[in-house]
N, C-alpha and C positions, 0 to 999 in steps of 0.2 A: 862611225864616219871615217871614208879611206881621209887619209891626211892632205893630200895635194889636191881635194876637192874643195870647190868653193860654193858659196850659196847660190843660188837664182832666186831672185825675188818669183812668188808666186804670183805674178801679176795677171790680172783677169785678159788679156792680151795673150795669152800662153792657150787660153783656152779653145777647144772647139765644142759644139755640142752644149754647151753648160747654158744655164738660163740667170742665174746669177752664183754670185761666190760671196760665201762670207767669212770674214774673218773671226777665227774662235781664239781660244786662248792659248790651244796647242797650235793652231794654223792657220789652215781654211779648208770650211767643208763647200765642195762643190752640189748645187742644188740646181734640177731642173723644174722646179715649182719658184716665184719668186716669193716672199715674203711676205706679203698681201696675200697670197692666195694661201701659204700654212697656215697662216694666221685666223684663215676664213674655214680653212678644211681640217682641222685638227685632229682627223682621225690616227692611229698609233698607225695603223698599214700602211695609207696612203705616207705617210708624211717616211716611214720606212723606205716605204719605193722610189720616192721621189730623190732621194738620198745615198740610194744606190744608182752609179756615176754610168749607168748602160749609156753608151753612144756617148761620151765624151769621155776626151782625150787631148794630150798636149801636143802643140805644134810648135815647130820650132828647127833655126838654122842653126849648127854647130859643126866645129869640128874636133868633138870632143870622142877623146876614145875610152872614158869612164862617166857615164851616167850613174844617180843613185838616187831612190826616191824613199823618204822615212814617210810611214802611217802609220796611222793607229783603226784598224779598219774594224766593223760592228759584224761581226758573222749570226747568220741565224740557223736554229736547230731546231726540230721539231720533236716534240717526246713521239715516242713510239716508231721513227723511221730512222734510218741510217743516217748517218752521218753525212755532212755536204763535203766537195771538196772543196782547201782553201780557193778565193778567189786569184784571177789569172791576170798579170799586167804583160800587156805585149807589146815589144820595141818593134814597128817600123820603119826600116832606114831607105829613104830615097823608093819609097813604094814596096819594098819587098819585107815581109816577114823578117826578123832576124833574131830573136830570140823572146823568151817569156819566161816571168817567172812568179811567183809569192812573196806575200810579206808575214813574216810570224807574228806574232804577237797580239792586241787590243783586245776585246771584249767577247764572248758568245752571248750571243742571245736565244733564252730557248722558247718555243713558243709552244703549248698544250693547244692540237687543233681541237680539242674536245670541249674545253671549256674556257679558252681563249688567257688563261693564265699565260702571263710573262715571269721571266727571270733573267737576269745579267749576271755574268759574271765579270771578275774584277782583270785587268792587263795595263800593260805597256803599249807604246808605238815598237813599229819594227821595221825592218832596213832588207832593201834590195837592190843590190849593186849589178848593172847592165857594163861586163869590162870588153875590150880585146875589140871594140869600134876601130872603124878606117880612121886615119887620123884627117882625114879630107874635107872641106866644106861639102853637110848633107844637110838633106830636111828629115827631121827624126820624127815620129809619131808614136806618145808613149798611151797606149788606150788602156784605162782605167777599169777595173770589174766591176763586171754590170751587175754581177750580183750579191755584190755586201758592202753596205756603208761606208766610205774612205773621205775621213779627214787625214787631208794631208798635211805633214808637218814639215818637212823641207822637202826640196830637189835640188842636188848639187852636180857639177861634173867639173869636167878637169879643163876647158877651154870655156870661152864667152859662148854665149846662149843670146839669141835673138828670136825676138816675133817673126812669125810669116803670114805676112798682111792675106786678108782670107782669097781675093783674085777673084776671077770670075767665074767659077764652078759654080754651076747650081744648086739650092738650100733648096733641102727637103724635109718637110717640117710634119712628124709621122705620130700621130696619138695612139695607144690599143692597150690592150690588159697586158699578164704574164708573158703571153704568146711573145708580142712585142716584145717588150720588156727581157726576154732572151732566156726565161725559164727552160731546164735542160740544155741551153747551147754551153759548150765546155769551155770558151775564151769570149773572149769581147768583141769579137773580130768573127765570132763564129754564129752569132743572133743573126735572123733571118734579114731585118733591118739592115744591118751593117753589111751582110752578104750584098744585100740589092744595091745597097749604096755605091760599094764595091766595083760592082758589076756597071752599073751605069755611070760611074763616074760623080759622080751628087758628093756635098757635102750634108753629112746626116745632122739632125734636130729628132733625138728618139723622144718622143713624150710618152713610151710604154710602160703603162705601173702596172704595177703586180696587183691584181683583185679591185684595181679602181677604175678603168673605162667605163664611168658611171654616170655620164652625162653629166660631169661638174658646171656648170658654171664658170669657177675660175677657171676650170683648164680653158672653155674656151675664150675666154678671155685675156689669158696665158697668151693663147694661139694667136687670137688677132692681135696681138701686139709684138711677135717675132717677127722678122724677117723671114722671107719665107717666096722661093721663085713657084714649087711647088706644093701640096699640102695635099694627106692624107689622112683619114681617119677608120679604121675598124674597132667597131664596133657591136656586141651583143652578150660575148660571153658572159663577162661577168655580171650583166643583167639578167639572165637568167640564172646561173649558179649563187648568185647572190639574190634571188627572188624580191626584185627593189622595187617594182613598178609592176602594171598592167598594162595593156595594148594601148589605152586610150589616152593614158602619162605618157607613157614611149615615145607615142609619134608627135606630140606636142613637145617634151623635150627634144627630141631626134631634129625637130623644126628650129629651136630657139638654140640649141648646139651651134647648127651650121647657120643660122641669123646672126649671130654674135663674128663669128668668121667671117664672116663676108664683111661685118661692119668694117673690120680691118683691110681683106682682102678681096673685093668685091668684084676682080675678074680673074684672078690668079687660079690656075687650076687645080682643083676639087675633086678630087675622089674618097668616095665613101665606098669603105669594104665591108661585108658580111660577114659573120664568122665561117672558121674552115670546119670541116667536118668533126662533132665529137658525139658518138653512136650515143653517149648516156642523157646528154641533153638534146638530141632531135625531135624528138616528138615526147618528153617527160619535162615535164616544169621543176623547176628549183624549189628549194634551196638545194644545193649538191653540199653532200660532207664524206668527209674521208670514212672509205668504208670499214666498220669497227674489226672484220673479220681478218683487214690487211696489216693491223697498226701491230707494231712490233716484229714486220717479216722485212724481208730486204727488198719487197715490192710492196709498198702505200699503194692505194689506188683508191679516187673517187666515186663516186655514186651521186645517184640523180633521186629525191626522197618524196620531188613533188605528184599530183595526184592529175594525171592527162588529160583527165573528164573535165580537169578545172581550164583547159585552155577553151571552152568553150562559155567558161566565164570572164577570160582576160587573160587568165595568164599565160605566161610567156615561153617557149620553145625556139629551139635554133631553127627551125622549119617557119615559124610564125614570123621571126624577126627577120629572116633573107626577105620574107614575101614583101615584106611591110617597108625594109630597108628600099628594096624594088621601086615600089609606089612613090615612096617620099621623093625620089632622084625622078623619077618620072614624071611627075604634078611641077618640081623646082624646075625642071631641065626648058619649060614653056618662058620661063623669065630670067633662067641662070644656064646660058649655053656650054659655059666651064664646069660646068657641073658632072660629074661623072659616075658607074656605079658599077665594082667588082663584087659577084661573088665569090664567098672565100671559100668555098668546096674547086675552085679552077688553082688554087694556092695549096689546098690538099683536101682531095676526097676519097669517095669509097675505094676507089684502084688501088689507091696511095691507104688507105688503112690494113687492107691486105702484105701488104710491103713492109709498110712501118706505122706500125700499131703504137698507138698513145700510151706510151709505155707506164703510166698513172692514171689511163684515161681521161686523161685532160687535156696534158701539153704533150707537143714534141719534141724524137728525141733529135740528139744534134744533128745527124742526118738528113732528116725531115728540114730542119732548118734552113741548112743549104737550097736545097728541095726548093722551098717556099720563096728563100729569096734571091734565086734564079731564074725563078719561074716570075715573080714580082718585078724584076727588072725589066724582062721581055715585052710582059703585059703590061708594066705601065711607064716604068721613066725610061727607056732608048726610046729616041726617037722612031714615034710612028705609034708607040705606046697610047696609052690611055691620057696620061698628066702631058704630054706633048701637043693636045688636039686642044684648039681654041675655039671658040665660036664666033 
């Protein structure tokens, strides 16, 4: 800790993006699941994901020209792939980029995708000083890594720290798997989410987990109970790659999903997205596992293990799910005129795989990102967009 810094209470007012915060014994860990719904979904993944701070970030006036933020943050590593790099915190000053950096230290987590073994290793919190600020009243924006666990334990700076009451930007309140969730994007600021946001002016609510867009329940029940001007949900990958359901569970979940939303938000505009293009799950059913030939190279890559003949039984393909996602928004759109429905091959397809190939055949790489939420912006939150049209 520099000496002339003082504390900032971590108060939930500081926060954007976050769904609740709770207070631990070293801090408080920010959570976008509340505590009813870990409670109810206990899975080790989901409750990972949710834990990882994608789309939330602190807000705030100061005219402080040293910020400092101590954590203790949960990294994850997989046996047999390369190494991740530390997570990225990036300062925002008055709208513009101004610097990013790491915090050393807390825990690794490794995970065996083969056999789902865990192991933790032991750490400390660690310390990242933001110096050389205007000394001016600014609005600061410190956004959190979307991709490793961050209990925070202090944030201090060297002048008074104030709330910035949230105003009247638009809330855009966005569900989906990995993709979401900002797998491959290199900063917090660089997920396709946060692009769009970005770009349209919105303040983001990312609900993206990593392996869980699984038709929960609690998420949408999460959902209808945020705030929320606009509301998005993509949807399929990991229904298929995780081989959880057949056609006939699908669209009856896919019904009681967006029934539960509505109970909240019953004319608030609605978009359901399909997944974007992934050549190994289009016409192949799940379950997908990392292919054993890639594990230990500097390129993992997925694979698609299910049997095609069986989608004539139910099961499920990314070809199956756009058709089906199609119908669902088509059959509601007779009694839900907010209701809306993007395919996600217009967010990246075949053109776009020639380009920028899934570089694990699964997710995109940062590039793509951008891509996607540039392209998300136009088509749905700027005015004239998709989420702008009422009935």
């Amino acid at each position: 800790m520099t000496d002339h810094l003082q504390d900032v209470p971590l108060d939930a007012s500081l926060f954007r993006g976050v769904v609740e915060v709770e207070h631990t014994a070293r801090g408080v860990q920010p959570h976008r699941l509340p505590a009813w719904a870990r409670r109810q979904l206990p899975d080790p993944r989901l409750l990972m994901a949710q834990a990882q701070p994608s789309g939330v970030r602190f807000v705030f006036r100061t005219a402080a020209t040293t910020i400092e933020v101590e954590a203790f943050p949960t990294r994850v590593a997989y046996v047999g792939a390369p190494p991740r790099p530390l997570g990225v915190y990036e300062l925002i000053v008055d709208g513009v980029p101004t610097a990013r950096g790491s915090v050393d230290g807390g825990v690794v987590l490794t995970i065996d995708m083969t056999t789902g073994g865990r192991d933790v290793s032991a750490g400390e919190p660690g310390t990242l000083t933001f110096g050389g600020l205007p000394g001016t009243d600014k609005t600061v924006e410190l956004w959190l890594p979307h991709n490793e666990m961050t209990e925070l334990v202090a944030l201090r700076a060297d002048a008074p720290v104030s709330a910035v009451p949230a105003g009247d930007r638009p809330v855009w309140l966005h569900h989906g798997s990995s993709i979401s969730h900002g797998s491959n994007a290199l900063t917090p600021t660089g997920t396709w989410p946060a692009i769009a946001s970005a770009a349209a002016g919105v303040d983001l609510i990312n609900l993206g987990f990593s392996g869980s867009a699984l038709l929960d329940p609690a998420t949408a029940r999460t959902m209808r109970d945020l705030r929320a001007d606009v509301i998005s949900v993509k949807m399929g990958i990991n229904l298929v790659n995780a081989d959880l359901m057949r056609l006939r569970g699908f669209t009856a979940a896919m019904h009681g999903f967006l029934d539960t939303i509505r109970d909240g938000h019953p004319d608030t505009p609605l978009l359901l997205i399909s997944p974007i293009l992934c050549p190994i799950h289009e016409d192949t059913p799940g379950p997908g596992r990392p292919d054993p030939a890639t594990l230990g190279t500097d390129a993992v890559k997925f694979m698609a293990v299910g049997d095609p003949a069986d989608v004539a039984w139910g099961k499920l393909t990314l070809r199956v799910i756009r058709e089906q996602m199609r119908q669902i928004v088509e059959a509601r759109r007779q009694d839900d005129p907010n209701l809306h429905y993007l395919d996600g091959s217009e967010l990246y397809g075949e053109d776009d795989a020639v380009v920028h190939p899934l570089p694990d055949a699964l997710h995109p790489d940062a590039e793509t990102h951008v891509l996607m939420g540039e392209r998300f912006a136009k088509l749905a939150l700027i005015p004239g967009g998709l989420l702008s049209r009422r009935g």
